[in-house]
C-alpha positions as CSV (number, residue, x, y, z in Angstrom):
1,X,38.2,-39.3,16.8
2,X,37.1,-40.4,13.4
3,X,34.3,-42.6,12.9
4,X,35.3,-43.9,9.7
5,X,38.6,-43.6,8.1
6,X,38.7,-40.5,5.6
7,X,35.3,-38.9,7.0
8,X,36.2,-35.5,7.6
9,X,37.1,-33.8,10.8
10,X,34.4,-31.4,11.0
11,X,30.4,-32.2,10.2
12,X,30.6,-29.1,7.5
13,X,32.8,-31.5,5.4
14,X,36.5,-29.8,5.3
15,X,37.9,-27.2,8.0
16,X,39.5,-25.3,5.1
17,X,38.2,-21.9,3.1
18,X,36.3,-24.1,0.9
19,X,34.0,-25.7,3.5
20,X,32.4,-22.3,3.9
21,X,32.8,-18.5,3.9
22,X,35.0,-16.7,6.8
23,X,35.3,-13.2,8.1
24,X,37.7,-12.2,5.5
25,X,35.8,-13.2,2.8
26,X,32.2,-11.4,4.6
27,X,34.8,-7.8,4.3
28,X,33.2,-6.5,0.7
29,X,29.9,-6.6,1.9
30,X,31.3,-4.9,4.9
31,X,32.5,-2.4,3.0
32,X,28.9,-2.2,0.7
33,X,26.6,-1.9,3.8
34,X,28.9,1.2,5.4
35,X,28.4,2.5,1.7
36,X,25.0,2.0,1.6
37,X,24.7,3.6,5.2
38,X,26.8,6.6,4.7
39,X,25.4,7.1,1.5
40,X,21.7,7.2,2.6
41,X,22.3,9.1,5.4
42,X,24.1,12.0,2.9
43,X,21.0,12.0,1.0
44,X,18.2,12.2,4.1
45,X,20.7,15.0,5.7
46,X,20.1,17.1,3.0
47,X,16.8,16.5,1.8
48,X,16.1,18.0,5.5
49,X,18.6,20.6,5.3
50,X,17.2,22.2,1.9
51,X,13.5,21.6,3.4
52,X,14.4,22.9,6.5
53,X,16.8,25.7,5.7
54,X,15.8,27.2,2.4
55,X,15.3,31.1,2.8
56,X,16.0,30.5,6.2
57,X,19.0,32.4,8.2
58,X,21.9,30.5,9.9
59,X,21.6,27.8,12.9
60,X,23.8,28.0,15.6
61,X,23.9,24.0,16.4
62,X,26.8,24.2,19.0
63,X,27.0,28.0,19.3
64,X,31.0,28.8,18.6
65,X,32.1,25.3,17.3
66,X,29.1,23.9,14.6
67,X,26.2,26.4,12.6
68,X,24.2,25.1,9.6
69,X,24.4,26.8,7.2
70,X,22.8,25.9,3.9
71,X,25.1,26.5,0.6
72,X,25.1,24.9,-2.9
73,X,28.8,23.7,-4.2
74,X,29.5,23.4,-7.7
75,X,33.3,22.0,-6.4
76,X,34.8,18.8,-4.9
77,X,35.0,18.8,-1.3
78,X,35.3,22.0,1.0
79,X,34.0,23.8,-2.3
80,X,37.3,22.9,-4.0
81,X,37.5,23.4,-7.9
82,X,33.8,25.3,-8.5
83,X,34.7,25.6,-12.0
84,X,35.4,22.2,-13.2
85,X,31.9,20.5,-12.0
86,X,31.6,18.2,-15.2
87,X,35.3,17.0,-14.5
88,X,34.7,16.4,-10.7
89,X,31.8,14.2,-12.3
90,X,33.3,12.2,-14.4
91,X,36.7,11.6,-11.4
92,X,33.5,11.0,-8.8
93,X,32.1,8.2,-11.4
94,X,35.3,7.0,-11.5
95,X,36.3,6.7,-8.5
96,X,32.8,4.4,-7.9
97,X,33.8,2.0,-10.2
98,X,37.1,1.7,-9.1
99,X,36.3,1.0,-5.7
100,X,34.2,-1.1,-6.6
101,X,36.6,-3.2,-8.2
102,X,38.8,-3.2,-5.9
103,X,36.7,-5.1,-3.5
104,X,36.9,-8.1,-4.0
105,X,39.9,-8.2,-3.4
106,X,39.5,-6.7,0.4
107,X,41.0,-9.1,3.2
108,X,41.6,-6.3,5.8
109,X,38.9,-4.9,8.1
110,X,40.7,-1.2,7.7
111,X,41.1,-1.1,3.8
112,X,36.9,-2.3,3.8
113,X,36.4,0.4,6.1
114,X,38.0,3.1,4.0
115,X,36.9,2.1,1.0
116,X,33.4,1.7,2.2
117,X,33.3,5.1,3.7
118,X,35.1,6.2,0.4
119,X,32.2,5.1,-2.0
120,X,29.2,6.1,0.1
121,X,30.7,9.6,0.4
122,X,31.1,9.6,-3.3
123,X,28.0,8.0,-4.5
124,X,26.3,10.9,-2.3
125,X,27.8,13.8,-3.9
126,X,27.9,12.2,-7.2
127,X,23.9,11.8,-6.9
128,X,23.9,15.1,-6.2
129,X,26.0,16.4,-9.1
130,X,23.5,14.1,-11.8
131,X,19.9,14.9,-9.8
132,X,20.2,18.4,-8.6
133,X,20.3,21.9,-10.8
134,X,21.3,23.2,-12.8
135,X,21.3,19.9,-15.0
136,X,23.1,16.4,-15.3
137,X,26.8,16.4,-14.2
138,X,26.6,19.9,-13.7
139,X,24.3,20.0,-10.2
140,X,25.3,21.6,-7.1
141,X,26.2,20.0,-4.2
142,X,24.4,20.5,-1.2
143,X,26.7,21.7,1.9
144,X,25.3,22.3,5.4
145,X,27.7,21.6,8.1
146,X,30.0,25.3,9.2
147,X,33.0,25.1,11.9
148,X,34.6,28.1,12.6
149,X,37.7,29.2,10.0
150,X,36.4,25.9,7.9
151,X,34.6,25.6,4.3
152,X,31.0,24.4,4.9
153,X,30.9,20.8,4.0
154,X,28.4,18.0,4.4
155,X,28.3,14.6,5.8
156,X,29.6,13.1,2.4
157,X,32.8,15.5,2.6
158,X,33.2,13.9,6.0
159,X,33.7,10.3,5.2
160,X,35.8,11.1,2.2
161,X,37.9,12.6,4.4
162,X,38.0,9.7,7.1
163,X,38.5,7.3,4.4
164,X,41.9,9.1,3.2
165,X,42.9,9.2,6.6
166,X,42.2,5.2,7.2
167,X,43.5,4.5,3.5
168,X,47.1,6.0,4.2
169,X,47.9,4.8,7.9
170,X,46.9,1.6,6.6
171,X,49.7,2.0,3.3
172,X,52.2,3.7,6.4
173,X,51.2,0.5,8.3
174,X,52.1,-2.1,5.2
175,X,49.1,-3.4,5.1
176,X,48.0,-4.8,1.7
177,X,44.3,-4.7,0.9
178,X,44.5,-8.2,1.1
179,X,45.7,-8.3,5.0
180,X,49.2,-8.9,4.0
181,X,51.9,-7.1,5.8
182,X,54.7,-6.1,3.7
183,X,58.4,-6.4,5.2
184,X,61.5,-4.6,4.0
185,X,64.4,-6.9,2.3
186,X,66.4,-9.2,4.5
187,X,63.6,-7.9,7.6
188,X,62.9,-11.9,7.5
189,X,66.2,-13.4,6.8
190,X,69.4,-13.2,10.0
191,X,71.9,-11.3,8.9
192,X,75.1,-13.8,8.7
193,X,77.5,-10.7,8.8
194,X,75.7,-10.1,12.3
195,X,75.4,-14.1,13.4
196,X,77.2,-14.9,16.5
197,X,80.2,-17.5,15.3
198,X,78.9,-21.2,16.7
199,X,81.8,-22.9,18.8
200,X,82.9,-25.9,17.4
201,X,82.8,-29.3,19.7
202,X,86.0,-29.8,21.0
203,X,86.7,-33.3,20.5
204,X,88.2,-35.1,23.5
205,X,92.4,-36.0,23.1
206,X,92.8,-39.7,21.5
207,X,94.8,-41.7,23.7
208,X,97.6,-43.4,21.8
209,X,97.1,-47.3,22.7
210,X,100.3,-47.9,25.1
211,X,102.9,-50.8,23.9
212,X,104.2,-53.6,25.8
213,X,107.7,-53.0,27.1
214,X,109.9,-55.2,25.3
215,X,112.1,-57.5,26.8
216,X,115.9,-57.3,26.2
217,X,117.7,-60.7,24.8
218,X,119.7,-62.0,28.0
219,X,123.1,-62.9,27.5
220,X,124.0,-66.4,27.3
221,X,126.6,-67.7,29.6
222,X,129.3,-70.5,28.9
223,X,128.3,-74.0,29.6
């Protein structure tokens, strides 16, 4: 009960959005520490791979399923496109600041997971294509990981892909970035051609109010 008329219900003031932050709202910086973890995990997986690799032959990790194998990507993903480096660049730096944009406006745990894994796998081969040789937006990327009858990709490549694959069943799902779900026309409205007709009340018969016989004049008889 409350103590005093109009104190509020709940000691942090209001039980609404305003009285504090809620789990939707934490979901951007959900999606920036998964960025900043896949991300720095790109970067220390290669930094060992090239120290650990260079001039070196193959490893068989998992012998018949996963070999390291160290290799330098001037493409996108799965050494996609090794002619256009400086274009895959400048899409890379674009996709970073779109994402980034876009998060704010993140209410759904899957779309912050996405795009979180989305811009740490960019960020980690974009760092690559500005720091590494030959030059600035013309570097190699650093691949590593081998499965049999599969381009050698890195852990990057990986995320990018998870992230397309969380980013379209959540779109095949209707699920707006901002938790909404969407719902084809009329989905929330009966269908009236469909409705069931409602019976009427049947009103019971009035009863007609009955009239008092009347009574025939008697003749009158001679005096």
């Amino acid at each position: 009960m409350q103590a005093t008329p109009g104190a509020p219900l709940t000691a942090g003031g209001t039980g609404g959005p305003a009285g504090g932050s809620t789990p939707r709202t934490r979901l951007p910086w959900l999606a920036l520490i998964l960025a900043a973890v896949v991300w720095a995990t790109d970067l220390v997986t290669k930094v060992v791979a090239v120290a650990a690799m260079t001039d070196r032959a193959d490893v068989q990790l998992v012998p018949g399923v996963l070999n390291l194998t160290l290799t330098r990507n001037s493409g996108a993903a799965f050494s996609l496109g090794t002619s256009l480096t400086p274009v895959l660049t400048v899409v890379a730096c674009v996709v970073v600041v779109v994402v980034l944009r876009l998060l704010s406006r993140v209410r759904s745990t899957g779309w912050a997971v996405g795009l979180g894994l989305l811009l740490g796998g960019a960020l980690g081969n974009l760092t690559d294509r500005i720091f590494r040789s030959p030059g600035p937006f013309r570097g190699h990327v650093v691949d590593f990981l081998e499965l049999p009858h599969w381009p050698v990709f890195n852990v990057a490549d990986c995320c990018i892909v998870v992230a397309a694959g969380l980013i379209a069943v959540q779109s095949l799902r209707g699920i707006g970035m901002d938790g909404s779900r969407a719902t084809t026309q009329g989905a929330d409205t009966p269908d009236e051609s469909r409705a069931e007709p409602r019976e009427e009340p049947l009103e019971p018969p009035r009863e007609e109010p009955l009239e008092p016989p009347r009574e025939e004049p008697r003749p009158e008889h001679g005096r």
